[in-house]
C-alpha positions in Angstrom: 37.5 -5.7 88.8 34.7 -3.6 90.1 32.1 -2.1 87.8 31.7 1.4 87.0 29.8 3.4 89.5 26.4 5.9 88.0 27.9 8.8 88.6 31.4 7.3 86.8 28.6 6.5 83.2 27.6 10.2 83.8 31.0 11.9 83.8 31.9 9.7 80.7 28.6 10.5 78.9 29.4 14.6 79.6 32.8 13.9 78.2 31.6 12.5 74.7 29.4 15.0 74.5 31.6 18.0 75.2 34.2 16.4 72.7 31.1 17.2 70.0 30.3 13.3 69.8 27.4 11.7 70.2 27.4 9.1 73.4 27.4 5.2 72.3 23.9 4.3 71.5 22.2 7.6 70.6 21.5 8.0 67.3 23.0 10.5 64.1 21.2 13.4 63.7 19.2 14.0 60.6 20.8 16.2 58.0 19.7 20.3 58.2 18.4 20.3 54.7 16.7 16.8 55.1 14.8 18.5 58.8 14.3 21.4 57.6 12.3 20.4 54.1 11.2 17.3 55.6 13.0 15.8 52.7 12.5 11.5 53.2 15.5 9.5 52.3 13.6 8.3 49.6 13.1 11.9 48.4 16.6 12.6 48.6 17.9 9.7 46.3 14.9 10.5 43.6 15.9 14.6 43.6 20.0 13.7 43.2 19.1 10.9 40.5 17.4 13.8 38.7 19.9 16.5 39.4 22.4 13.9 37.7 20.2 12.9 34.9 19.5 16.7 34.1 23.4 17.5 34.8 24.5 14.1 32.0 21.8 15.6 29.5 23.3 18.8 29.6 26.8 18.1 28.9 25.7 15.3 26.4 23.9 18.8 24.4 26.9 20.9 24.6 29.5 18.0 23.4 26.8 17.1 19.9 26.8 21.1 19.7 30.2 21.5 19.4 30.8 18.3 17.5 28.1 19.5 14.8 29.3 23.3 14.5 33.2 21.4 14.2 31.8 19.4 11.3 30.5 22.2 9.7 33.2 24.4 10.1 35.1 21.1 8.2 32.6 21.0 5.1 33.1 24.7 4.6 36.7 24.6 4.4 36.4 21.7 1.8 33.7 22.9 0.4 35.9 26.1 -0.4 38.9 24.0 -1.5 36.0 22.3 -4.3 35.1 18.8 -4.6 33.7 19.0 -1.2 30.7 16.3 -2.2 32.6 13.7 -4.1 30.9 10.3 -3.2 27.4 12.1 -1.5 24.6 11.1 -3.0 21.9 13.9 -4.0 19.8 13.8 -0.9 23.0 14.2 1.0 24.1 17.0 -0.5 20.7 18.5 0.0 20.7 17.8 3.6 24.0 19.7 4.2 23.2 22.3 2.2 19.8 23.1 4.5 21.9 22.7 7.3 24.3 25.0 5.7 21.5 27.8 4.9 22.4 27.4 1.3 19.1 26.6 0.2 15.5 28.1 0.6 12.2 26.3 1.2 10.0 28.5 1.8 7.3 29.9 -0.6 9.2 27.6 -3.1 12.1 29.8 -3.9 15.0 28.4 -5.3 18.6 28.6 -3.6 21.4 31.0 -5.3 23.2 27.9 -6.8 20.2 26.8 -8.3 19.6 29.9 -9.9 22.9 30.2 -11.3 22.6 26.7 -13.1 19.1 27.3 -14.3 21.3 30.4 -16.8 23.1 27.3 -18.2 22.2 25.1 -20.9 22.6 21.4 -20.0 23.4 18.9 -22.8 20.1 17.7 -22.5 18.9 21.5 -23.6 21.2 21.7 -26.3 20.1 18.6 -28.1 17.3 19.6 -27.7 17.7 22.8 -29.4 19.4 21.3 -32.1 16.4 18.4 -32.4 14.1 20.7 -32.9 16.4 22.8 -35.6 16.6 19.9 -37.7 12.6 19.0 -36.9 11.5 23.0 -38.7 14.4 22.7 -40.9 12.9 19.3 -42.4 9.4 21.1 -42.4 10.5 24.2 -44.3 12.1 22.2 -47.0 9.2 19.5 -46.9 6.8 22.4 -47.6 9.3 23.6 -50.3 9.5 20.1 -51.9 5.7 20.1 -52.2 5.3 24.4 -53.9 8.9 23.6 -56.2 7.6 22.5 -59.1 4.6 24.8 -59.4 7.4 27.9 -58.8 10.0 26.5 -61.1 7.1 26.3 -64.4 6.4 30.1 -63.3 9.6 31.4 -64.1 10.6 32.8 -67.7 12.4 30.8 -70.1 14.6 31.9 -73.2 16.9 30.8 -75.4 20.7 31.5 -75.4 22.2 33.9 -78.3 25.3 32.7 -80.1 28.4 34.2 -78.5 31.8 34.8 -79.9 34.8 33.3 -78.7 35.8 35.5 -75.5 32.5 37.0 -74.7 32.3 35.0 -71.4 34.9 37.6 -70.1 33.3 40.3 -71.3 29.6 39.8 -69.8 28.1 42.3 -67.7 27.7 39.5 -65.9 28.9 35.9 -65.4 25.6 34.1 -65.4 24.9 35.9 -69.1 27.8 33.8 -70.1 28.0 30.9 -68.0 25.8 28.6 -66.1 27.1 28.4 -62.5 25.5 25.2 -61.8 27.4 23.1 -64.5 30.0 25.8 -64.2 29.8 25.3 -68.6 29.4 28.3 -70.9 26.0 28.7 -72.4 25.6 27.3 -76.4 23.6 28.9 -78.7 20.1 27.7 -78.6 20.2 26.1 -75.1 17.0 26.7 -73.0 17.9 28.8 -70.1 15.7 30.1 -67.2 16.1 33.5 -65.9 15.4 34.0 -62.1 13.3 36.9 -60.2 16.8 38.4 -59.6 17.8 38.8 -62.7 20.7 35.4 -62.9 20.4 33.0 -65.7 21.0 29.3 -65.6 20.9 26.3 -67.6 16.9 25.7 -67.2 17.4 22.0 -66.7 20.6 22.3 -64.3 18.3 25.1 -62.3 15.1 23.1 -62.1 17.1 21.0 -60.2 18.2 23.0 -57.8 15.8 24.3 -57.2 13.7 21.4 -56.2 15.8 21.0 -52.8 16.4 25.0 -52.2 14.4 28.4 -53.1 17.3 30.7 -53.6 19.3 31.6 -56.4 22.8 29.4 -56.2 24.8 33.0 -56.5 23.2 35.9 -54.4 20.5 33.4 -52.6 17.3 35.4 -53.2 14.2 33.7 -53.1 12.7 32.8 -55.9 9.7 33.5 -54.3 10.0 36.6 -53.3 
């Protein structure tokens, strides 16, 4: 078999080339982008590892976005329903209420819940309260305890009158006839003590009370006063 004549290579070498080929051997054109930047292949791979890295960043942003407003959209609705922070500890519930907008920071305001619980008394408050009732109610009577017995030798003694049978019921007034401390009617002769408000009593029964509270037993006036 003979070999191809030169002017046979020729006609082939027109034919690949009008087909839109390129002839055996020659080689691929450079991409238009690559010639007309004079982008290196090395350039090329660097710019589409960026492109990609910028591209996986971006989606990565959008998909925590709309994970994070989905969570909060979930702790609203329970946090309507109540009981929304069963189990979370303080600085987790402090957390999601700054991320919630529920609290402010700034210029050391307080948030509207907080304001709403410092109107209520705690039970810490309250016995407190009460504490420090007891602590001026013990002073008050301490300082009493100490000014009794110089007040009870100030006030007027006098003796009771005989009375006849009955007269009890017919007294102006009930501590004329009857000593409301002993709840006994008065005997002639008994010592009695008449107080700034015009009651008698039994001086001894009286004197007694007296030495825990400075008010008459009956319409608690002080005997002070």
């Amino acid at each position: 078999m003979s070999s191809p004549s030169p002017e046979g290579l020729a006609c082939i070498g027109r034919t690949f080339t009008s087909a839109g080929g390129s002839a055996p051997g020659t080689p691929e054109p450079a991409p238009k982008s690559a010639r007309s930047s004079g982008e290196t292949e090395e350039e090329r791979v660097m710019r589409e590892l960026q492109e990609s890295e910028a591209l996986a960043r971006e989606l990565m942003e959008s998909e925590a976005l709309a994970s994070y407003q989905a969570g909060m959209d979930a702790l609203r609705a329970a946090q309507g329903m109540g009981g929304w922070d069963e189990g979370m500890g303080e600085a987790d519930i402090r957390a999601m209420r700054l991320a919630m907008g529920e609290e402010q920071e700034d210029d050391g305001g307080m948030g509207e819940g907080e304001e709403e619980e410092g109107d209520e008394e705690t039970p810490m408050e309250y016995d407190a309260l009460l504490e420090l009732g007891e602590a001026i109610g013990d002073v008050k009577q301490e300082r009493w305890r100490l000014r009794a017995p110089a007040a009870i030798a100030r006030l007027p003694r006098k003796r009771a009158a005989a009375r006849s049978p009955g007269a009890a019921a017919a007294a102006a007034c009930i501590t004329d006839a009857k000593c409301l401390v002993c709840m006994c009617e008065y005997e002639a002769g008994e010592e009695l003590m008449a107080l700034p408000c015009g009651h008698d009593y039994h001086a001894s029964c009286v004197a007694a009370w007296l030495a825990r509270a400075d008010a008459c037993p009956l319409c608690k006036r002080s005997v002070c006063g």
